[in-house]
C-alpha positions in Angstrom: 59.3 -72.2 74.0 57.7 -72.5 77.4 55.2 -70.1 76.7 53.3 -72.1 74.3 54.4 -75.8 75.4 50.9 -77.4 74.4 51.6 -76.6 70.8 54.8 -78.6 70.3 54.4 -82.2 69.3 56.5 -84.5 71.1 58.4 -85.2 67.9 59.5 -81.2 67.8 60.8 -81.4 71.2 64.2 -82.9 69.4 64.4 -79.8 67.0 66.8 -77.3 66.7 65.9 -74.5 69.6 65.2 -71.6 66.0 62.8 -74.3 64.6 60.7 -75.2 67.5 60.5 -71.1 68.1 59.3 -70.6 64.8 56.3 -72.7 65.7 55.6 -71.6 68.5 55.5 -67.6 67.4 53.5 -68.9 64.1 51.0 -70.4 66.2 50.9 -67.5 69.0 50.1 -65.1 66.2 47.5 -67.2 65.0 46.2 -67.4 68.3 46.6 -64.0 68.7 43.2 -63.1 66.5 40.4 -65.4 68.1 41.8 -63.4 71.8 39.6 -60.9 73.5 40.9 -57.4 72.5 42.3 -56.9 75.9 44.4 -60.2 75.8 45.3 -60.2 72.7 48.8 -57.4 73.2 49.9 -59.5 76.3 50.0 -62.9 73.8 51.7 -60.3 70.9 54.2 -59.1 73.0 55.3 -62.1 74.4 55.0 -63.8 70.9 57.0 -60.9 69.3 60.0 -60.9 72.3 60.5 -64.5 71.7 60.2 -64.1 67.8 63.5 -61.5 68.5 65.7 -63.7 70.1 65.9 -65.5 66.8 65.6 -63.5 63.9 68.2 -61.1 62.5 68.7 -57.2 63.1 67.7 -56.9 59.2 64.4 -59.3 60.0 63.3 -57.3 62.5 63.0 -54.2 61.0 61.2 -55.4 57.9 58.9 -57.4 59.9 55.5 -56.6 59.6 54.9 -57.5 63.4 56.2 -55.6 66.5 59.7 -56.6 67.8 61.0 -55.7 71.4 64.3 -54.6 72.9 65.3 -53.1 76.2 64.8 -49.2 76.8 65.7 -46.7 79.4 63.0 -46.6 82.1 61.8 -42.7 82.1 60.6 -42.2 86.2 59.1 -38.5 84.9 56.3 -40.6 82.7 55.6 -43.3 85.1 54.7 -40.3 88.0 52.6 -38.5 85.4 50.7 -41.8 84.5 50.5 -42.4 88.2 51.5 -46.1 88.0 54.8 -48.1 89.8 56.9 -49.0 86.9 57.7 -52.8 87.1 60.9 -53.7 85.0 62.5 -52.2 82.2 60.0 -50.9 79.5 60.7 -52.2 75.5 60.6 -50.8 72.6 58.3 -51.6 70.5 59.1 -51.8 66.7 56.5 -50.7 64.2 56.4 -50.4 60.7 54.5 -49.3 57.7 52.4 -52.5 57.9 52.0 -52.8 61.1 48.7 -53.1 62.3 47.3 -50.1 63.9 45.1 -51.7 66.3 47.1 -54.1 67.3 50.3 -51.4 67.8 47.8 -49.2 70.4 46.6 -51.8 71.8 50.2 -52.9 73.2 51.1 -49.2 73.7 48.3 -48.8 75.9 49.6 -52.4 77.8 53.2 -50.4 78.5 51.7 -47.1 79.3 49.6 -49.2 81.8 52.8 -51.5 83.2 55.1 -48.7 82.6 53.6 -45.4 82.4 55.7 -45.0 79.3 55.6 -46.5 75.6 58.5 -46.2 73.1 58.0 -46.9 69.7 61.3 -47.5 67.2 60.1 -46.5 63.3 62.0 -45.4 60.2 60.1 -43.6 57.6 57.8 -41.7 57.4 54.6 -44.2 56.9 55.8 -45.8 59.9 55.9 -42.7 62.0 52.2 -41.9 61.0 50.9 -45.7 61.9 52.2 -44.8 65.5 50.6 -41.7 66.2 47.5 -43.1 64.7 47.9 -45.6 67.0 48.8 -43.5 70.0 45.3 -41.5 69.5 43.5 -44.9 69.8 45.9 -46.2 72.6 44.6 -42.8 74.7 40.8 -43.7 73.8 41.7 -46.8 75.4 43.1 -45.3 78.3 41.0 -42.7 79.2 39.3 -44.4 82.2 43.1 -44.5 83.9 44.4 -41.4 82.6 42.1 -39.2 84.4 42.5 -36.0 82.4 45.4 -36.6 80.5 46.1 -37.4 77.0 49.3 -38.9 75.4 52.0 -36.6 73.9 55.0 -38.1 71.9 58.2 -36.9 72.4 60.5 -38.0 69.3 64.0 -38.6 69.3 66.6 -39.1 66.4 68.0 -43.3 66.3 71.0 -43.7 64.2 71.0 -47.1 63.2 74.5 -48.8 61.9 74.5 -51.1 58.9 74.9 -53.3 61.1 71.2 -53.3 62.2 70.0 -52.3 58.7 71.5 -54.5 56.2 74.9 -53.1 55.8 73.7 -49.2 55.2 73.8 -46.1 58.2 70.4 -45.3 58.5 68.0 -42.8 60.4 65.3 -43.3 62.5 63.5 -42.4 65.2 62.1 -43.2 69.0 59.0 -41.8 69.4 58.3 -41.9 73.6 54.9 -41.7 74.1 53.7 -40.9 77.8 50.9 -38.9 79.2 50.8 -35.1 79.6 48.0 -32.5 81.5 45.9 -31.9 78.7 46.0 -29.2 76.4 43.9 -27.1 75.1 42.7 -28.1 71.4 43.1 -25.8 68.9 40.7 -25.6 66.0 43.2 -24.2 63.2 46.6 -24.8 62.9 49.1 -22.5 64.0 51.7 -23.9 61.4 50.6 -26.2 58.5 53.0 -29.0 57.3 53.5 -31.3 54.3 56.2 -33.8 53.1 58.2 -30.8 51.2 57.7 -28.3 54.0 61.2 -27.1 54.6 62.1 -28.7 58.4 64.2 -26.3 59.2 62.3 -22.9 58.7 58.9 -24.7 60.4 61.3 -24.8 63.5 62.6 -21.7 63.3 58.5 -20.4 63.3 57.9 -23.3 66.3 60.9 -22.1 68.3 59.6 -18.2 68.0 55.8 -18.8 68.7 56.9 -21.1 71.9 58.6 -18.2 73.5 55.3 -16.5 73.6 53.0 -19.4 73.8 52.8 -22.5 75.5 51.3 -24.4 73.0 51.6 -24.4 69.0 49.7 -26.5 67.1 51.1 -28.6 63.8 48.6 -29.4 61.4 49.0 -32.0 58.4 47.4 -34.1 56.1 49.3 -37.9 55.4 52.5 -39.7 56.0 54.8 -37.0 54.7 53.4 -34.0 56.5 53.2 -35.7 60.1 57.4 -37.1 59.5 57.8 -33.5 58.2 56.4 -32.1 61.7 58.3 -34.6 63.6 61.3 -33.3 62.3 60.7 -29.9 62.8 59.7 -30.6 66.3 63.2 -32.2 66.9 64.8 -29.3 65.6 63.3 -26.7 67.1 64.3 -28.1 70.9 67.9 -28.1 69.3 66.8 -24.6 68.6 65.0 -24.0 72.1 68.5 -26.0 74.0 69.4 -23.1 76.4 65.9 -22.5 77.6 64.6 -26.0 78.0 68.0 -27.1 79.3 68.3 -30.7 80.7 65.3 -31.2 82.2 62.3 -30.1 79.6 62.0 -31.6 76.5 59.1 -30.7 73.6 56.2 -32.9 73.7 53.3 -33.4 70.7 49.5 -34.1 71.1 48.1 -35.7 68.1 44.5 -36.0 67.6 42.6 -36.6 64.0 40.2 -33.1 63.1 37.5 -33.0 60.4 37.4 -29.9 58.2 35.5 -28.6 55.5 37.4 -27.8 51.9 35.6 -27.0 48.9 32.4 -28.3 50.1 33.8 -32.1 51.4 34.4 -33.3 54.6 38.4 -33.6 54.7 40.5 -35.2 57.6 43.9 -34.1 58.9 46.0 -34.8 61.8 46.4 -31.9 64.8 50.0 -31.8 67.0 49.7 -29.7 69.5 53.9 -28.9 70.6 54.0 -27.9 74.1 56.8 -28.2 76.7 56.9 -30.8 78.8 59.5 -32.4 82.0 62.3 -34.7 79.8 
């Protein structure tokens, strides 16, 4: 409650600690939209960490706003971003309604702190508001990044009913940290949608890497992007013995306008490349 003292009455300093941090995150978040686009992540994130020590596993995950928890620092990101990293990075939890903006605007702030961003989603929706955010995070960034874009890595996150209301659950982390950039592709290599079988698109990623350095993903919504995902952690299962420990598979997202039928249509671009784990 320290962080917002001036918005406690003197007659809540005798509440229960979960009350008075109620009103301090309601009023933080309110605050939140009259800040300057650059301040406003700082105020969310601290908002959103003190919002965590109070509410439920369960809460957390169905809240529209970003919770925090403590991650693994990864060195390998922070060299490539060419910052110091200072303290533990967190993971930021996004989902279907989170706000996209708002979501890059705070990956951006721990890509910048950390040289690494790690983003906790289940479902598909959720997956696709973070790589939308990640493409505006990297507009953001592009002054610092000096010819690098972001790349997510994703990673499987088995979640015990213990954190998701009593039922096993699977999501993902999707680690988002700054690669050399590739080279855009204008077609996809491999097109994707939600009933794409996962398995044979990494059987096809896993062949075209050995040849290539770079395959490009392409997919139009929610369902198509999760499908890639997927396929994407398969196919390092696939590719284990020649990445080995120390290279993991990487995506570039980016939004492309195409022309179908005579209308302007827009789908998402993931180039897969490999990348230092």
């Amino acid at each position: 409650t320290s962080l917002f003292p001036f918005f406690l009455p003197h007659s809540m300093l005798r509440a229960p600690i979960e009350m008075r941090r109620a009103v301090v995150v309601a009023a933080g978040r309110r605050l939140s939209g009259s800040l300057p686009t650059a301040s406003a992540p700082l105020l969310l994130s601290r908002v959103a960490s003190l919002e965590a020590r109070s509410a439920s596993p369960l809460a957390a995950w169905r809240s529209r706003c970003l919770g925090f928890a403590v991650a693994r620092p990864l060195a390998t990101a922070a060299a490539a971003a060419g910052v110091e990293p200072q303290g533990e990075p967190q993971v930021l939890m996004a989902s279907a309604k989170s706000n996209v903006g708002k979501l890059a605007g705070a990956i951006a702030a721990q890509i910048r702190t950390h040289g690494v961003a790690v983003v906790s989603v289940v479902g598909p929706q959720a997956s696709y508001m973070v790589l939308k955010a990640t493409i505006i995070a990297d507009r953001y960034l592009q002054d610092t990044l000096s010819g690098k874009r972001l790349a997510v890595v994703p990673k499987k996150n088995d979640i015990t009913g213990e954190a998701a209301g009593g039922t096993d659950t699977v999501g993902l982390h999707l680690h988002i940290r700054p690669l050399p950039e590739v080279e855009p592709a204008v077609q996809p290599d491999i097109f994707s949608s939600g009933t794409t079988n996962v398995g044979l698109m990494a059987g096809l990623m896993s062949n075209m890497l050995k040849k290539a350095d770079v395959v490009t993903l392409g997919g139009m919504g929610a369902n198509a992007v999760s499908s890639a995902l997927k396929a994407t952690i398969i196919a390092q299962g696939f590719m284990a013995d020649t990445l080995g420990e120390t290279s993991v598979l990487a995506i570039v997202p980016r939004m492309n306008e195409f022309d179908e039928g005579g209308e302007k249509r827009s789908r998402m671009l993931l180039a897969c490349t490999r990348t230092d784990s």
